[in-house]
C-alpha positions in Angstrom: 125.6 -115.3 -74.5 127.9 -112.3 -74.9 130.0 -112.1 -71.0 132.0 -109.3 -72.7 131.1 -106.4 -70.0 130.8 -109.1 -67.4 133.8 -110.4 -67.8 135.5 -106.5 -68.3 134.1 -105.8 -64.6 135.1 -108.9 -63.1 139.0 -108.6 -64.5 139.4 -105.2 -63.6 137.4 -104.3 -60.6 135.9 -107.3 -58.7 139.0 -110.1 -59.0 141.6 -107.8 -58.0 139.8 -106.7 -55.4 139.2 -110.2 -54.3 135.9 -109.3 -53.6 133.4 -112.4 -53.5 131.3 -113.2 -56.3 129.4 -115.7 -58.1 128.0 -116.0 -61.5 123.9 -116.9 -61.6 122.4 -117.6 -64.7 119.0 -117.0 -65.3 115.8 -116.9 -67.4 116.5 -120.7 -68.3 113.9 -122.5 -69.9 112.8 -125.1 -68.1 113.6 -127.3 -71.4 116.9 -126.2 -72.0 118.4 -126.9 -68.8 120.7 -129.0 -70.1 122.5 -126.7 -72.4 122.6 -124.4 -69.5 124.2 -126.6 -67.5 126.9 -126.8 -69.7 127.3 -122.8 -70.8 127.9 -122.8 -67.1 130.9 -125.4 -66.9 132.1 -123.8 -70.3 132.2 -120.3 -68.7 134.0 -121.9 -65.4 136.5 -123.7 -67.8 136.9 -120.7 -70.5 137.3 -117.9 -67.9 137.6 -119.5 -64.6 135.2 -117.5 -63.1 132.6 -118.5 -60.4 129.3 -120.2 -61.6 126.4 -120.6 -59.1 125.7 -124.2 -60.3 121.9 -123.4 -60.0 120.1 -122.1 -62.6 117.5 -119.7 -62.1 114.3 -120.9 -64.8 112.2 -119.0 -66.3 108.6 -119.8 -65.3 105.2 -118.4 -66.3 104.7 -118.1 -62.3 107.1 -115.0 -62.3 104.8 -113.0 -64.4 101.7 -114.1 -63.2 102.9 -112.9 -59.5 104.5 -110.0 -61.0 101.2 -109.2 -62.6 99.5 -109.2 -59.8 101.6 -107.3 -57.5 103.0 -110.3 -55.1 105.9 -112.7 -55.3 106.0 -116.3 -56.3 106.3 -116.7 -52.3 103.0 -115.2 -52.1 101.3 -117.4 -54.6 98.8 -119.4 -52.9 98.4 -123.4 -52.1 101.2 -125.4 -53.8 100.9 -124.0 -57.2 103.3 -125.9 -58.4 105.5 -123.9 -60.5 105.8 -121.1 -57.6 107.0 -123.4 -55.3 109.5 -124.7 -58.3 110.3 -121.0 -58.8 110.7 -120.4 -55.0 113.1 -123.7 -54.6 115.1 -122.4 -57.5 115.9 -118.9 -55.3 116.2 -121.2 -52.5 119.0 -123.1 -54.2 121.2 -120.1 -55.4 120.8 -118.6 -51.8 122.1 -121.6 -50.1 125.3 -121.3 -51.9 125.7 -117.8 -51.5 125.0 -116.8 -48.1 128.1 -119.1 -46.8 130.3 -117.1 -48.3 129.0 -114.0 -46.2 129.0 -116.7 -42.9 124.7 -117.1 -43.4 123.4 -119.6 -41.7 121.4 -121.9 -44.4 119.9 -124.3 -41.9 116.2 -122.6 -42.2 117.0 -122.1 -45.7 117.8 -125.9 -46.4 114.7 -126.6 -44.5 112.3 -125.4 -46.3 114.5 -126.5 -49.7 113.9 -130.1 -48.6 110.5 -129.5 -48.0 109.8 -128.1 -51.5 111.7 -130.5 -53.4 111.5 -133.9 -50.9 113.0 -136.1 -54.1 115.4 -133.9 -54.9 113.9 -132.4 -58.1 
């Protein structure tokens, strides 16, 4: 994973400005979470930037909704990997919005509900 623009903008506009901002990766395979987990930690430790510590994975869900004109929120019943997909979003909002002073609490809600085991 080449950061070299990313980190370019973060050192010379964004830190200095002390602006708020945090790292997402994305388009994880649901298989390789693992070694996501740790490019995270490695950019964290290398740079000493901000790294959502959720991981946004890549699921066939996305495109289906996408084909068809609606979001994975929109996909119906409890297809599964929607509501994985959804959970994942979810996730990375619930550490974000604090930082802006958004309340989660809905957010969270619904969070537990689509993962009740923690998954």
């Amino acid at each position: 994973m080449d950061l070299t623009l990313v980190s370019r903008v973060l050192r010379a506009e964004i830190i200095p400005l002390r602006i708020p901002y945090l790292l997402a990766i994305s388009d994880v395979h649901p298989a390789a979470i693992a070694g996501a987990d740790d490019t995270a930690d490695n950019i964290r430790q290398t740079n000493g930037f901000n790294v959502a510590s959720t991981l946004i994975r890549n699921y066939a869900a996305y495109r289906e909704a996408r084909n068809n004109y609606r979001t994975v929120l929109d996909w119906g019943g409890r297809h599964s990997r929607a509501r994985n997909a959804e959970a994942d979003y979810l996730a990375l909002a619930c550490e974000v919005f604090p930082t802006f002073d958004i309340d989660v609490t809905p957010l969270t809600k619904r969070l537990r509900e689509l993962t009740p085991h923690g998954t």
